[in-house]
Structures are given as C-alpha cells and as structure tokens.
OpenMM code with the backbone's topology and positions (N, CA, C; nanometers):
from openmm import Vec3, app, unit

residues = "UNK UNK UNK UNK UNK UNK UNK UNK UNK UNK UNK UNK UNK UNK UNK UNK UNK UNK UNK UNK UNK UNK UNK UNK UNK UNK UNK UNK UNK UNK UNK UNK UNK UNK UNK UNK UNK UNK UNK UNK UNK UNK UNK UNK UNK UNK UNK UNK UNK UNK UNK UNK UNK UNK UNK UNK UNK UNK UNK UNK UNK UNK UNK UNK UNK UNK UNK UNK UNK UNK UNK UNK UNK UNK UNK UNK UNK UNK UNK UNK UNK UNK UNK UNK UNK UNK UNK UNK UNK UNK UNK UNK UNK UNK UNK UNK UNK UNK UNK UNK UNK UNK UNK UNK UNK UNK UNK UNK UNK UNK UNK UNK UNK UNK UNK UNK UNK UNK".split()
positions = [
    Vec3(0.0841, -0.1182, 0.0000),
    Vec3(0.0000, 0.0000, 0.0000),
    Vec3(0.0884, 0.1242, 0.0000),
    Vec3(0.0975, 0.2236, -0.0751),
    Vec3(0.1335, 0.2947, -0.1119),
    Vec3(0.0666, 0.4337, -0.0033),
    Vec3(0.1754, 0.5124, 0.0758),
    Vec3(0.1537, 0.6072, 0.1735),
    Vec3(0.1068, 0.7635, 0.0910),
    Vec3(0.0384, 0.8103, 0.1666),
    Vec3(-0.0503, 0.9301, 0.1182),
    Vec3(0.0300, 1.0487, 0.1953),
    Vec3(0.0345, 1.1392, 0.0758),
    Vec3(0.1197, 1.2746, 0.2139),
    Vec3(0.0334, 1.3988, 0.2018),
    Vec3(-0.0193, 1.4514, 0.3333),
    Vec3(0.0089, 1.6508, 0.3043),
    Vec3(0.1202, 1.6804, 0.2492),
    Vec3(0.0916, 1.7743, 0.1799),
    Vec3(0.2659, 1.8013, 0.1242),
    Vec3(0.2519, 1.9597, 0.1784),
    Vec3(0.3365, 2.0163, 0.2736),
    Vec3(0.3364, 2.1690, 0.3152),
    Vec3(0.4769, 2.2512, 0.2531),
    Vec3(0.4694, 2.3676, 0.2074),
    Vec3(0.5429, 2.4397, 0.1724),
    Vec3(0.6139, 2.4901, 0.2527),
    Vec3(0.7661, 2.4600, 0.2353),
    Vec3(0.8581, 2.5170, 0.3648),
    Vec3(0.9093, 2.6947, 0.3245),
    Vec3(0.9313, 2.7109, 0.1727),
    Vec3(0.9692, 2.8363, 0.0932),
    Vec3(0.9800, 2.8287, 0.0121),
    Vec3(1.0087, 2.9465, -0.0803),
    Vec3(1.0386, 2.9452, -0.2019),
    Vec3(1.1382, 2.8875, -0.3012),
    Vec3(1.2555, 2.9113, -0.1774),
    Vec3(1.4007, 2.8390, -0.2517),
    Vec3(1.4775, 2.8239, -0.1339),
    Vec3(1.5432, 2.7199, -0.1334),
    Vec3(1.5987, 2.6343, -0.0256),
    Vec3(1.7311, 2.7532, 0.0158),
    Vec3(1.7651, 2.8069, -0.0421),
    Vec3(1.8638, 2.9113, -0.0032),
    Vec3(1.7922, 3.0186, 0.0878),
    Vec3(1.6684, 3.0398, 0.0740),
    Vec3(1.6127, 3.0996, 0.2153),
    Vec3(1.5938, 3.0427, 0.3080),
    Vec3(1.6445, 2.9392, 0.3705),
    Vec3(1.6342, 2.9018, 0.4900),
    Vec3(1.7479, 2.9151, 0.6073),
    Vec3(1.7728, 2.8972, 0.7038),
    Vec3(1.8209, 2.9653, 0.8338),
    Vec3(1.9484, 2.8253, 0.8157),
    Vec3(2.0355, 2.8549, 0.7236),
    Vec3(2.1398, 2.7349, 0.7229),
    Vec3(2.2608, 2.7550, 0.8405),
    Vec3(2.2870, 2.6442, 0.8974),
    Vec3(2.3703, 2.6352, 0.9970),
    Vec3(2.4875, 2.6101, 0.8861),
    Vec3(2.6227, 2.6763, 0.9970),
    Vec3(2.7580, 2.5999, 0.9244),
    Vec3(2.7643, 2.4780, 0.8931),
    Vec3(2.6573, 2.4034, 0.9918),
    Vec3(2.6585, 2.2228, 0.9258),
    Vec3(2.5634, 2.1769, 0.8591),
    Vec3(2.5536, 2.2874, 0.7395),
    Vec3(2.4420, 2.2552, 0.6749),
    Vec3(2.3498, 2.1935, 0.6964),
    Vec3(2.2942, 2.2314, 0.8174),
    Vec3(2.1231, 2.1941, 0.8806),
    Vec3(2.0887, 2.3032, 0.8893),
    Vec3(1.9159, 2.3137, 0.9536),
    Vec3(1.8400, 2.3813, 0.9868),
    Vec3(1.7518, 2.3797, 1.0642),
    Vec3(1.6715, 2.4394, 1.1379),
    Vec3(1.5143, 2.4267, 1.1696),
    Vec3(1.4117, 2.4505, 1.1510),
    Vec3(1.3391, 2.3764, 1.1092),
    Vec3(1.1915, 2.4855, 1.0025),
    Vec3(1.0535, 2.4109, 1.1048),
    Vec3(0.9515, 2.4905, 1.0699),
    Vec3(0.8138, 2.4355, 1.1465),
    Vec3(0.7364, 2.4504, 1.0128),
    Vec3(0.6696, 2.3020, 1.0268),
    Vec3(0.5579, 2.3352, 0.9232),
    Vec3(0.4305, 2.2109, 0.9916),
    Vec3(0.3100, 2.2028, 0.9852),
    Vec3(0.2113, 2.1343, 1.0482),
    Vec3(0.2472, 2.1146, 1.1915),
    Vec3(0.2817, 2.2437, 1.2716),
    Vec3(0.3126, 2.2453, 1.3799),
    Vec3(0.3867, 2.1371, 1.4242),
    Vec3(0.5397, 2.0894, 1.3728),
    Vec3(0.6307, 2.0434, 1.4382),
    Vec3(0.7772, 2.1032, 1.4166),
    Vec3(0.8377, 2.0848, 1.4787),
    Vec3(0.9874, 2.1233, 1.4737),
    Vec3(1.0462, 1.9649, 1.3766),
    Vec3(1.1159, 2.0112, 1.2490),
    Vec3(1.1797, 1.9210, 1.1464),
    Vec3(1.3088, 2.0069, 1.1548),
    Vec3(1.4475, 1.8932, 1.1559),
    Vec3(1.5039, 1.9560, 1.1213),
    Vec3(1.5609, 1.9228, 0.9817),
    Vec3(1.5969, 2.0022, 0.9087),
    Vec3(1.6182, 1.9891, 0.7390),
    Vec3(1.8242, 1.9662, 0.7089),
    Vec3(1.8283, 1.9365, 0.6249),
    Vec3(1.9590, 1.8958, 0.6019),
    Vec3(2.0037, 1.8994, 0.4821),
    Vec3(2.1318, 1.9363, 0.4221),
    Vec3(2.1688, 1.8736, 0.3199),
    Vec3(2.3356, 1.8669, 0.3097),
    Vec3(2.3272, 1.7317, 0.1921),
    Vec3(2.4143, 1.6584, 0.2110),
    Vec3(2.4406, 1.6459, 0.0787),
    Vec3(2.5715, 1.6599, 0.0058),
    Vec3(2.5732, 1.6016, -0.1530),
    Vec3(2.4340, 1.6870, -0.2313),
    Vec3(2.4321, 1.8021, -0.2187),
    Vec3(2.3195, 1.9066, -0.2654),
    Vec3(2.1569, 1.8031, -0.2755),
    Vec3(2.1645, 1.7294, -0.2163),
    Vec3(2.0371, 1.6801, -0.1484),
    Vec3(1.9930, 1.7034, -0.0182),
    Vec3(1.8474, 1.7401, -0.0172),
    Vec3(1.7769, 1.7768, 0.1054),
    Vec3(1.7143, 1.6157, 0.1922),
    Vec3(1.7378, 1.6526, 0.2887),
    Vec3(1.6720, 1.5237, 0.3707),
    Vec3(1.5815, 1.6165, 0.4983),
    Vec3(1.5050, 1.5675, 0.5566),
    Vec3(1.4035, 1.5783, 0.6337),
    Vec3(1.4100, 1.4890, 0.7883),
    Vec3(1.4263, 1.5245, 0.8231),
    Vec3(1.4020, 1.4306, 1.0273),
    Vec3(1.4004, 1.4938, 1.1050),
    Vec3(1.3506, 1.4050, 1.2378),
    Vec3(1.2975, 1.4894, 1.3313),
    Vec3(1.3963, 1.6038, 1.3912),
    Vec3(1.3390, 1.6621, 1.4540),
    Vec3(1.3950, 1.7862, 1.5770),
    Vec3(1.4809, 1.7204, 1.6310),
    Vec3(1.4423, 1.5987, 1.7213),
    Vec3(1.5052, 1.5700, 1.8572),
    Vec3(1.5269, 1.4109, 1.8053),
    Vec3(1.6736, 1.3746, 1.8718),
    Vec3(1.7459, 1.2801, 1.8904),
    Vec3(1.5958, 1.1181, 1.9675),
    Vec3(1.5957, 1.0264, 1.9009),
    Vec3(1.4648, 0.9540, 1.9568),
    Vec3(1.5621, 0.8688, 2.0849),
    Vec3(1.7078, 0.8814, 2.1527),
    Vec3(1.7741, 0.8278, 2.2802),
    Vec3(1.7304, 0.9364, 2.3898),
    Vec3(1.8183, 1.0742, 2.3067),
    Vec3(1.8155, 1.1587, 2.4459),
    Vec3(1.7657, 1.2988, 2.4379),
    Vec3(1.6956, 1.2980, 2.3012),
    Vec3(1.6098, 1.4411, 2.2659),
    Vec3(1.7095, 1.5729, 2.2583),
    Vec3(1.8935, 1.5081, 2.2247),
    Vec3(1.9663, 1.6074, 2.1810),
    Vec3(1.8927, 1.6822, 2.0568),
    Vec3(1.9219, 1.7865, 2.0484),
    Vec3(1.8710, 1.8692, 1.9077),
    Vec3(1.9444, 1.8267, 1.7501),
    Vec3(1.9255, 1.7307, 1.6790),
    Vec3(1.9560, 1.7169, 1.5626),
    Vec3(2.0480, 1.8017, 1.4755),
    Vec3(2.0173, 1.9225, 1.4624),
    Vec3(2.0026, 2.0297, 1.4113),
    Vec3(2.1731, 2.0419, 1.4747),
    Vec3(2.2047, 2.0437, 1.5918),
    Vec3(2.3016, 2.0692, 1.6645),
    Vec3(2.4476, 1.9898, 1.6369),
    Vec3(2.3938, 1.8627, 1.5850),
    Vec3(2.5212, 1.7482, 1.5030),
    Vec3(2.5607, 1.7676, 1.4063),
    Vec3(2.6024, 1.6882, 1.3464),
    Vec3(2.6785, 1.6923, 1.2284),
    Vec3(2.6657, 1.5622, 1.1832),
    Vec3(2.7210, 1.5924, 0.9862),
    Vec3(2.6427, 1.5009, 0.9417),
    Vec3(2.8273, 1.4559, 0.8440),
    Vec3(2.8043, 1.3006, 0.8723),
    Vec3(2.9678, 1.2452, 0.8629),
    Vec3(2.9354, 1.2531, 0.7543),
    Vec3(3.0570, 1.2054, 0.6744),
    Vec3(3.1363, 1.1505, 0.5380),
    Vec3(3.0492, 1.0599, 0.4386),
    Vec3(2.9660, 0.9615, 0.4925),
    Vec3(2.8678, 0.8558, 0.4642),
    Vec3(2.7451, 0.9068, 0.4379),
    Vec3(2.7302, 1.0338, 0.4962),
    Vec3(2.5448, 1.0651, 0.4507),
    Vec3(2.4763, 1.0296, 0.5934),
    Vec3(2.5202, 1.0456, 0.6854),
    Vec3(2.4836, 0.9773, 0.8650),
    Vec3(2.5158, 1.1095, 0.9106),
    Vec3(2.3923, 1.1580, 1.0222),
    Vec3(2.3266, 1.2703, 1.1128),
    Vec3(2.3712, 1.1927, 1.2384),
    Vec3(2.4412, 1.2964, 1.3043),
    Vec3(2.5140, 1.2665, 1.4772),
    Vec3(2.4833, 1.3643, 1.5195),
    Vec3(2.4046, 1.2830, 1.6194),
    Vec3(2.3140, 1.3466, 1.7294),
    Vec3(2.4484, 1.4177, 1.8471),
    Vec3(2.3965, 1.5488, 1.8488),
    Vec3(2.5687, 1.6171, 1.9375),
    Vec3(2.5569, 1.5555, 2.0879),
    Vec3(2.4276, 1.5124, 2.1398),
    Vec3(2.4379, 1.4463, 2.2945),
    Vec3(2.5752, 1.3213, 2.2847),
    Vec3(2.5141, 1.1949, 2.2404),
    Vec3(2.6291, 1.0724, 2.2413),
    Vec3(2.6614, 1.0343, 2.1428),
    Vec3(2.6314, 1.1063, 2.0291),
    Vec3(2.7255, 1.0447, 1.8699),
    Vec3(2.6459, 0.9777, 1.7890),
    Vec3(2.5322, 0.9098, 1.8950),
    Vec3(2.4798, 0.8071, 1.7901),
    Vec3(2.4466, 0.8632, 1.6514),
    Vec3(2.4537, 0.7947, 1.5410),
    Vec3(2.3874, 0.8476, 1.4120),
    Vec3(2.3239, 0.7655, 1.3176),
    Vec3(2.2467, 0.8442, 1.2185),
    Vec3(2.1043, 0.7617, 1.1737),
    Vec3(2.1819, 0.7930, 1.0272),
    Vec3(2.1113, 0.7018, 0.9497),
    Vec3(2.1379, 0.7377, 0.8171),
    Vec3(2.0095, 0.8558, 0.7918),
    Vec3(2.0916, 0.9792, 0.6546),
    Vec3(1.9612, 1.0308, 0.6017),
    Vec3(1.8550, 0.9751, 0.5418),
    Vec3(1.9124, 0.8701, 0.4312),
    Vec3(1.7847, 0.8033, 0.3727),
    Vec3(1.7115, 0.7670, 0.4566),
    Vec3(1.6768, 0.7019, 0.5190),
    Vec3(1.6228, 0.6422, 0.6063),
    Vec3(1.6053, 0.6463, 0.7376),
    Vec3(1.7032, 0.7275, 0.8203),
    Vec3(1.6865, 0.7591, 0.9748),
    Vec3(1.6885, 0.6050, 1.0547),
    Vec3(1.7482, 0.4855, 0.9969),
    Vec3(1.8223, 0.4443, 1.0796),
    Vec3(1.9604, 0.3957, 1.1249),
    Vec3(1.9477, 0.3848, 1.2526),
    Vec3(2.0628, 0.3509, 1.3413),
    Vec3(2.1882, 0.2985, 1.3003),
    Vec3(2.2915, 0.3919, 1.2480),
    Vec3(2.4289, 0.3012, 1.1996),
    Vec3(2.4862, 0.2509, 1.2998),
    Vec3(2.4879, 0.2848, 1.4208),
    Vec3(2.6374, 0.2742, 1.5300),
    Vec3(2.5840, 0.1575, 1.6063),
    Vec3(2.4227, 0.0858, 1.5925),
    Vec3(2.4328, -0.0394, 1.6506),
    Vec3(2.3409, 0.0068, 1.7590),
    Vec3(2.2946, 0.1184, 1.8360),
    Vec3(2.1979, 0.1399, 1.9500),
    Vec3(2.0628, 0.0750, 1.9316),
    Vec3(2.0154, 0.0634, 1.8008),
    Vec3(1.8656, 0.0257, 1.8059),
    Vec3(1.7440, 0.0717, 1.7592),
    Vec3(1.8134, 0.2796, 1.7978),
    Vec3(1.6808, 0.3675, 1.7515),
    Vec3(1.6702, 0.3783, 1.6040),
    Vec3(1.5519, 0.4696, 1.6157),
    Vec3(1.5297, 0.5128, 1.4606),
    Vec3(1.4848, 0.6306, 1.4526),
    Vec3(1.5380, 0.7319, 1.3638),
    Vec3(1.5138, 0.8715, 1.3968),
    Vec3(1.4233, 0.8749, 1.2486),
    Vec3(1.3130, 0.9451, 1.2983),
    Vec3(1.2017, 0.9569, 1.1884),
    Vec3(1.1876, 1.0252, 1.0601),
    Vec3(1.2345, 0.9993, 0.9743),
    Vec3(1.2280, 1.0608, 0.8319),
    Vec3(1.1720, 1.1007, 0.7907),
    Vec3(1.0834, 1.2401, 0.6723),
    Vec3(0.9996, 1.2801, 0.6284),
    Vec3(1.0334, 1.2794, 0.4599),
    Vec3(0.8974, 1.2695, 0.3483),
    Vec3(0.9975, 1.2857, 0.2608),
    Vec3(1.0393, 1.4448, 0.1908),
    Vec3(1.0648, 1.4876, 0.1598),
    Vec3(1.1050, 1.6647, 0.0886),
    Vec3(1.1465, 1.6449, -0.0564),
    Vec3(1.0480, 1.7549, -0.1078),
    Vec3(1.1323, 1.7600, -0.2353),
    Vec3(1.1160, 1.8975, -0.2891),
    Vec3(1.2091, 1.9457, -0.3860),
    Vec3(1.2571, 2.1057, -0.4468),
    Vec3(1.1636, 2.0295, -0.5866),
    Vec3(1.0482, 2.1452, -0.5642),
    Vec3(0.9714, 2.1977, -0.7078),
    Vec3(1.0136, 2.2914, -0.7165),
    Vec3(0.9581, 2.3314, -0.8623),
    Vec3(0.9918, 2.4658, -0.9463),
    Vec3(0.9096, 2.5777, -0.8775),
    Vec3(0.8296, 2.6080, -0.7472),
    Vec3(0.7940, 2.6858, -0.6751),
    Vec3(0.8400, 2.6885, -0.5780),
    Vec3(0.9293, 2.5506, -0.4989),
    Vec3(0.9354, 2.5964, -0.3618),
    Vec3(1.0300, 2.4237, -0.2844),
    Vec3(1.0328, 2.4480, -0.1690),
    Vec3(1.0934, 2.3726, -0.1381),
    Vec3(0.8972, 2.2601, -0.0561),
    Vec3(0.8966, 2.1306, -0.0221),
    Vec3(0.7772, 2.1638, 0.0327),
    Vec3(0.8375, 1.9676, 0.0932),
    Vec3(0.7716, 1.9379, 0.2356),
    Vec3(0.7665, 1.8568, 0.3265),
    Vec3(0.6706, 1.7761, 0.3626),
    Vec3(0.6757, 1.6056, 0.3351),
    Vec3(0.5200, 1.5432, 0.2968),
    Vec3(0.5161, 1.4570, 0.4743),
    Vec3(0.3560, 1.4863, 0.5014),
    Vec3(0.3295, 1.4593, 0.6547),
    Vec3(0.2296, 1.3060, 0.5845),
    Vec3(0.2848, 1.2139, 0.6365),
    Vec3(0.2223, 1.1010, 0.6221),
    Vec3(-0.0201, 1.1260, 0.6233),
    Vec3(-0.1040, 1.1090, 0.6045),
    Vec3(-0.1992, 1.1354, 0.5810),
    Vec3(-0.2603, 1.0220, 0.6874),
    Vec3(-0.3611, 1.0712, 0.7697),
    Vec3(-0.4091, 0.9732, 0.8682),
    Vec3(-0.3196, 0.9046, 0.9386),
    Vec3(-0.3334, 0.7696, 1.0044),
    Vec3(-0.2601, 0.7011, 1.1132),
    Vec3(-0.3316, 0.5706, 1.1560),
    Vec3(-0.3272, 0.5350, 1.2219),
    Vec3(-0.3434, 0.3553, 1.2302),
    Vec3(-0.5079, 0.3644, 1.2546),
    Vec3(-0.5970, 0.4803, 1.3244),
    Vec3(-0.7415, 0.4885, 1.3364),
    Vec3(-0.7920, 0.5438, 1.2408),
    Vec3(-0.7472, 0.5641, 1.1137),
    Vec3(-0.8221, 0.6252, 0.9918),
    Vec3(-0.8217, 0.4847, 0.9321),
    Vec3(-0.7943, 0.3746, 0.9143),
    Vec3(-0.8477, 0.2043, 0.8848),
    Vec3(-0.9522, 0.2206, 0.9008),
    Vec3(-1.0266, 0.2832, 1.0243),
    Vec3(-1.1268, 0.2173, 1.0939),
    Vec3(-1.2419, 0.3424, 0.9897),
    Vec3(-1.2229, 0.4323, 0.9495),
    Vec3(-1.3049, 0.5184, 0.9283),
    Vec3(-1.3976, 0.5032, 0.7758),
] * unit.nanometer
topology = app.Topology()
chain = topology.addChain("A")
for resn in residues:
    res = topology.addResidue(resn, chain)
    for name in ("N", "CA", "C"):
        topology.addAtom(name, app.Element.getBySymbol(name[0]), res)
C-alpha cells in the first residue's frame, strides 16, 4: 500500500532558509519542529530531537557517509532512512522533501493507524 502525504510548503528556494555551518536547519511546518539537512546538494528531512536523548539534531553533524550525529552521544542515523548506523537500536524519523519549481515543500504522512477504521 502505497503512503498518502500533506505536502506543506517550507519556501520558495531552499537558499532561504536559516542554514547552519553544518548545513542543517530548523523549520516548522504542520506544527512540528523538522530539522532539514543537506548533504551532496540533497535535502533530507528528520525529526527535531534525537529519539535516545532528545539532543537537538540540528546541533550534530552530518559524517562523510550521509549519517546525522546526534551532538548528545554520537549516535547516528542514516539520512535516507533515519536508521541507526552505530548499533543502539533507535530510529530517527524521516519525512519525505522535495525542491519543485515553486518551492521547497515537506510530505506529513496522511491519517494514522485509526483512519483504517473510518
């Protein structure tokens, strides 16, 4: 089954956004904190907060491999996918993003396990 997204507009062009020296960011869109990334002039999407110790994402750095380190204990997730390289277990939650010819824009999965029922 194939996943359904809101798709929300983050801006116009990815160069307006609030870029850190480690090429991250923080943006809000459907009232959450995402933090945005890029890597190899690709954008990736995951959460705010670290899913061990709710370090700030945004705050790490992103290695050699395409892997987000959380600045609390190192652990790091892959971008594709947001999971766990270093062996802990977690999984840091991915969104997908993509650059149209209007804008940059961030897809929120559509319903949740009680929209089955509806």
């Amino acid at each position: 089954m194939n996943k359904k997204y809101n798709w929300y507009k983050l801006t116009d062009n990815e160069a307006l956004l609030q870029w850190q020296s480690n090429n991250m960011c923080v943006v809000e869109a459907n009232n959450k904190k995402i933090t945005i990334a890029k890597h190899n002039n690709q954008l990736f999407a995951f959460a705010h907060k670290c899913p061990h110790a709710s370090g700030v994402m945004a705050d790490g750095f992103i290695d050699a491999l395409g892997n987000v380190a959380c600045p609390l204990h190192r652990y790091k997730f892959s971008l594709q996918n947001g999971r766990n390289v270093t062996g802990e277990g977690y999984f840091l939650k991915t969104y997908p993003i993509e650059q149209r010819e209007d804008g940059v824009y961030i897809g929120f999965a559509e319903g949740g396990f009680f929209s089955f029922f509806q």
